[in-house]
C-alpha positions, 0 to 999 in steps of 0.5 A: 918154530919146530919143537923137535929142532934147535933151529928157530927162524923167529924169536919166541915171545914172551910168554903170559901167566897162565891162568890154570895151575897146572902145578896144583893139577899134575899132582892128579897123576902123581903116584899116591904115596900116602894120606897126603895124596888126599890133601892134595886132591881136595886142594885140586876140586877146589880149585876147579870147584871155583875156576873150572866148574865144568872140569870139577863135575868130571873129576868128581867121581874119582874124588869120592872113589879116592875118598872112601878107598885105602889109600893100598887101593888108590896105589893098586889102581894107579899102577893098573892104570899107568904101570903094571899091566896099563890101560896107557902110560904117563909118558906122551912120547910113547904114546905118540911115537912108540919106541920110534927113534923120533922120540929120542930126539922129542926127549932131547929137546924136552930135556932142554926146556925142562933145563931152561924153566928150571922144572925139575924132573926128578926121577921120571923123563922129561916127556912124563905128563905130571913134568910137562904140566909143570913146564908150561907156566915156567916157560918164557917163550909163548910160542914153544909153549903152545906148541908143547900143549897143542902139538903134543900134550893135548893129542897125547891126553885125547889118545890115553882117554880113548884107551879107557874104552871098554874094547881096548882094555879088553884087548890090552887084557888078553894080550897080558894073559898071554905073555904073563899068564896071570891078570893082576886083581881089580875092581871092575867097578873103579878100572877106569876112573883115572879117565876123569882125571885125564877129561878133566885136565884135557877140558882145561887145555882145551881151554887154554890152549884150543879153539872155543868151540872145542872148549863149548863141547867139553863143557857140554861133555861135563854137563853130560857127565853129571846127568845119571839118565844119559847112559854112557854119558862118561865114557871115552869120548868117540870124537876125540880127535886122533893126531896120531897120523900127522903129528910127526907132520905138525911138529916138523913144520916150521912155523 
């Protein structure tokens, strides 16, 4: 099945609950409105202090960055990081086709499923992650629905955690002094604490969705994390794999 076309030459089957709350987790990049933000990031470790231990020790950083932080800062960090002057977007056609006309046609197609599942998008597109994480235990077709986690979600998410490296936000910071004079304020000590969610999510598609052995390095990755004697245990992770180059492949091959 080709997600970028309406053609189909086999029946999707129907697909099985998913385990994940996928619902419950796209609140993490939800925009932080008020107090009750928190409430819903205490629901989220819970639930993966219990189904996802491994995924609980990434995000623990940012719950206790959230913790003891005015909910203006949590706001300022969120529009930093995905917004204003952002290390990356929310917006996975972006990241993986640009302004490319291929996006177009990704979005035309997500509209579709969206329309189908009965997700609504509310005000964000139908490529924006909190709205594609909602998508998948809506969906009746297993087959469209590993190929929307594999194909998209998942080389999307590897590619944001890699933009929180210290080298590209660097770059990303002299071409925003450069076209707009002035850098927006920011707590050196906190700047890419939203990577852990995006790990943490990503540990739990690979998962559901990846091979065992991809699933196995994440949980070694998470277990690196939470040991303070490995330096740099937590930064972007170097082998991440980098779909960029063959994704339009992938997507237009018919299954």
């Amino acid at each position: 099945m080709d997600i970028m076309s309406n053609q189909t030459d086999v029946k999707g089957t129907e697909a099985t609950n998913l385990s994940s709350d996928y619902v419950l987790l796209s609140e993490l990049f939800l925009y932080p409105h008020d107090e009750a933000y928190r409430k819903k990031l205490t629901k989220v470790q819970d639930w993966l202090s219990i189904y996802m231990p491994e995924a609980a020790l990434i995000l623990q950083p940012f719950i206790q960055f959230v913790e003891v932080s005015r909910i203006r800062e949590i706001q300022e960090l969120f529009l930093r990081s995905f917004d204003v002057q952002a290390i990356t977007t929310l917006d996975i056609g972006f990241i993986l086709f640009g302004e490319d006309y291929k996006r177009g046609k990704l979005l035309v197609h997500l509209n579709e499923e969206h329309r189908q599942a009965g997700n609504n998008c509310e005000t964000e597109l139908s490529d924006h992650l909190p709205n594609l994480l909602r998508l998948l235990p809506k969906m009746k077709d297993s087959t469209v629905r590993n190929e929307i986690a594999t194909l998209l979600i998942i080389p999307a998410i590897e590619k944001m955690v890699a933009e929180f490296s210290g080298e590209k936000i660097e770059k990303k910071d002299v071409v925003y002094k450069k076209h707009q004079k002035v850098l927006l304020e920011y707590s050196p000590n906190h700047r890419t604490i939203y990577q852990n969610c995006l790990k943490a999510v990503l540990l739990i598609l690979r998962r559901d969705f990846g091979s065992e052995q991809e699933a196995e390095e994440q949980n070694n990755s998470a277990r690196s994390c939470a040991d303070p004697n490995i330096p740099g245990s937590c930064e972007a992770d170097s082998g991440l794999k980098d779909f960029s180059q063959n994704i339009e492949t992938e997507m237009l091959t018919e299954k």
